[in-house]
C-alpha positions in Angstrom: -105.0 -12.0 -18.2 -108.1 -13.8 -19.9 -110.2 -16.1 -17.7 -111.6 -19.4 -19.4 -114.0 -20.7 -17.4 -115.9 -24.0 -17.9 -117.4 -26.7 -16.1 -121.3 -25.7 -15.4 -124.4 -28.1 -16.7 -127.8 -29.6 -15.6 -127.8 -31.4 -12.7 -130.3 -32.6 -10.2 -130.3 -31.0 -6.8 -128.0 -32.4 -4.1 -125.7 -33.8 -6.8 -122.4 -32.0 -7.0 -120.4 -29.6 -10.3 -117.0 -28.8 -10.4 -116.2 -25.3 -12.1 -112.3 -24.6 -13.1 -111.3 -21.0 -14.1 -108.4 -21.1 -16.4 -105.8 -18.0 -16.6 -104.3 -17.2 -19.9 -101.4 -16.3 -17.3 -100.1 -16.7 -14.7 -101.8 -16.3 -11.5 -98.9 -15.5 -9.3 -99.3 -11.8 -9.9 -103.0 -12.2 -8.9 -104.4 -10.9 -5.2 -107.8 -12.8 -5.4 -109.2 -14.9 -7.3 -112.4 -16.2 -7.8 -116.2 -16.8 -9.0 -119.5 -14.8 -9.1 -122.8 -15.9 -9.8 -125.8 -14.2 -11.5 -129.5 -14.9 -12.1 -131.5 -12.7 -14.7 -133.0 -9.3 -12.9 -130.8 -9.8 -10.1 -127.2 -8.3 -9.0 -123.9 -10.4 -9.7 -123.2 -12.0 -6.2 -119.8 -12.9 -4.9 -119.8 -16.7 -4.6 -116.5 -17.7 -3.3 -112.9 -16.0 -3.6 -109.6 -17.0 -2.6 -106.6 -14.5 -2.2 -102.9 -15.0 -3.1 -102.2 -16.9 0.5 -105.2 -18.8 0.4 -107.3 -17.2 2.5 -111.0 -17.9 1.5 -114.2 -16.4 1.6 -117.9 -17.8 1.1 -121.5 -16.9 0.7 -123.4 -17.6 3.6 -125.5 -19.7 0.9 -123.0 -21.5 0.0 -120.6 -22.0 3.3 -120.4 -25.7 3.9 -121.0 -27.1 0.6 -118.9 -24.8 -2.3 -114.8 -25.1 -2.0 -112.5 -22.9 -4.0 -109.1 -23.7 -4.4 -106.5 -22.6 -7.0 -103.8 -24.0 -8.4 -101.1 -21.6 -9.1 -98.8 -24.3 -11.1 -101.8 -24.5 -13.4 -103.0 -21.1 -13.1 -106.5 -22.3 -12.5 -108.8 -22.0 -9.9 -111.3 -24.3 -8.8 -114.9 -24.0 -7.0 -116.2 -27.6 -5.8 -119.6 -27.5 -5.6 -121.3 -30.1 -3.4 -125.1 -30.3 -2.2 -126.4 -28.0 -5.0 -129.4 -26.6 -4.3 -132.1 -25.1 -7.0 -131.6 -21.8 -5.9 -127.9 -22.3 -6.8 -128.7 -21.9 -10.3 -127.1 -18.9 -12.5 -124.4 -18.5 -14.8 -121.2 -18.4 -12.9 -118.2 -15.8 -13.8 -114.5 -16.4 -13.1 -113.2 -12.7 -11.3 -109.6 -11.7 -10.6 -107.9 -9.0 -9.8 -104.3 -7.4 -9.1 -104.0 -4.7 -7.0 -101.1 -2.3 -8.2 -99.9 0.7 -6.3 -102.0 3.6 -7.8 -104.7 1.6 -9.1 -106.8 -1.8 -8.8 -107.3 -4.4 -12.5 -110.2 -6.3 -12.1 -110.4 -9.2 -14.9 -113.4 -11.6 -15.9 -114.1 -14.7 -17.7 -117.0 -15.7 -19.2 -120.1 -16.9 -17.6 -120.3 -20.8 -17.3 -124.4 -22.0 -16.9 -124.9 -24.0 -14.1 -128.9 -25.5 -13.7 -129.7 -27.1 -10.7 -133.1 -28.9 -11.5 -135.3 -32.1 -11.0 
């Protein structure tokens, strides 16, 4: 599975991006699905993820004002980004993975820049 993701840019803080992962294939086989974020000389952060039955998970730093949702008729998953804050900017990476019974595929996309700035 390849991961396209697209959607980042320069906005101003408290305005909002939307960034949409696309799968090359389906995304029914998929466990979770989601997005990182990194900044240079910093670790790759999980953002937001959503598993195969919705469930979610957020950053604390981003609870309340990032939504993912995906879209398994479009095998593409979404993050809603709302309130953006300077400290919200990094490139973002689409992440999935598939958890088989002897072993675990992790896939990702390419980053997508996001720059939150005045």
């Amino acid at each position: 599975v390849q991961l396209q993701a697209c959607g980042g840019g320069l906005v101003q803080p408290r305005e909002s991006l939307r960034l949409s992962c696309a799968a090359s294939a389906s995304i029914f086989s998929i466990d979770d699905i989601g997005w990182y974020r990194q900044v240079p000389g910093k670790q790759r952060e999980l953002v937001a993820i959503i598993s195969s039955g919705s469930r979610t998970n957020y950053a604390d730093s981003v609870k309340g004002r990032f939504t993912i949702s995906r879209d398994n008729a479009k095998n593409t998953v979404y993050l809603q980004m709302n309130s953006l804050k300077t400290e919200d900017t990094a490139v973002y990476y689409c992440y999935a993975v598939r958890r088989l019974a002897t072993r675990t595929i992790d896939y990702w996309g390419q980053g997508t820049l996001v720059t939150v700035s005045s």
